[in-house]
N, C-alpha and C positions, 0 to 999 in steps of 0.2 A: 596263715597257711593251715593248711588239713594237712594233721598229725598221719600217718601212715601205719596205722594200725589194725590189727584183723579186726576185719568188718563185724566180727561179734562185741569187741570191746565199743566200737563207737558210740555206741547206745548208752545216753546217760542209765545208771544203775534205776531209777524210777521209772523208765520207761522199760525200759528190757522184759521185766515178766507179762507186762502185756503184750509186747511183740512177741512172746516166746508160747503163752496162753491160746492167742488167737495164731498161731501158725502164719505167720505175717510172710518169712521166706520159703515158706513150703509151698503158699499158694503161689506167690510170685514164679516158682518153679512149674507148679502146676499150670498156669499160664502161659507157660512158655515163653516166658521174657528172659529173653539170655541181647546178650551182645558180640559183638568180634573181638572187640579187643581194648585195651583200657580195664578201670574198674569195673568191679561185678554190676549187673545191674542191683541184686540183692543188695550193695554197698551204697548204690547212688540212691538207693530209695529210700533207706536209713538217715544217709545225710542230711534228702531233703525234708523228711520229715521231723527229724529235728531242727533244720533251719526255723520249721514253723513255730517252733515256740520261743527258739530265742530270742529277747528285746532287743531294738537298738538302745545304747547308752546314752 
C-alpha cells in the first residue's frame, strides 16, 4: 500500500535535492497540470517516478 504522506516526504532523501534543484513541481505547476480531484498531480508524478527505479525482488 502507499503510505499517505505529504507529497514532499515521498521522495527518497537521494532523490529530493535534485527534484528540488531542477524545480521539478514548479514546472509541473507552470504547465498547468492540476487535476479535479484525488492526489495532487505534483504527488502522482513523484510516485511515478520513483516507481522507476525501484527493482522487482
Amino acid at each position: 500500500m502507499i503510505e499517505q504522506k505529504q507529497s514532499c516526504n515521498q521522495l527518497p532523501k537521494e532523490i529530493k535535492p535534485a527534484f528540488e534543484e531542477l524545480r521539478v513541481l514548479k514546472h509541473l505547476k507552470d504547465a498547468k497540470i492540476n487535476k479535479k480531484f484525488g492526489y495532487t498531480a505534483a504527488y502522482l508524478f513523484q510516485l511515478v517516478f520513483v516507481l522507476l527505479f525501484i527493482s522487482p525482488q
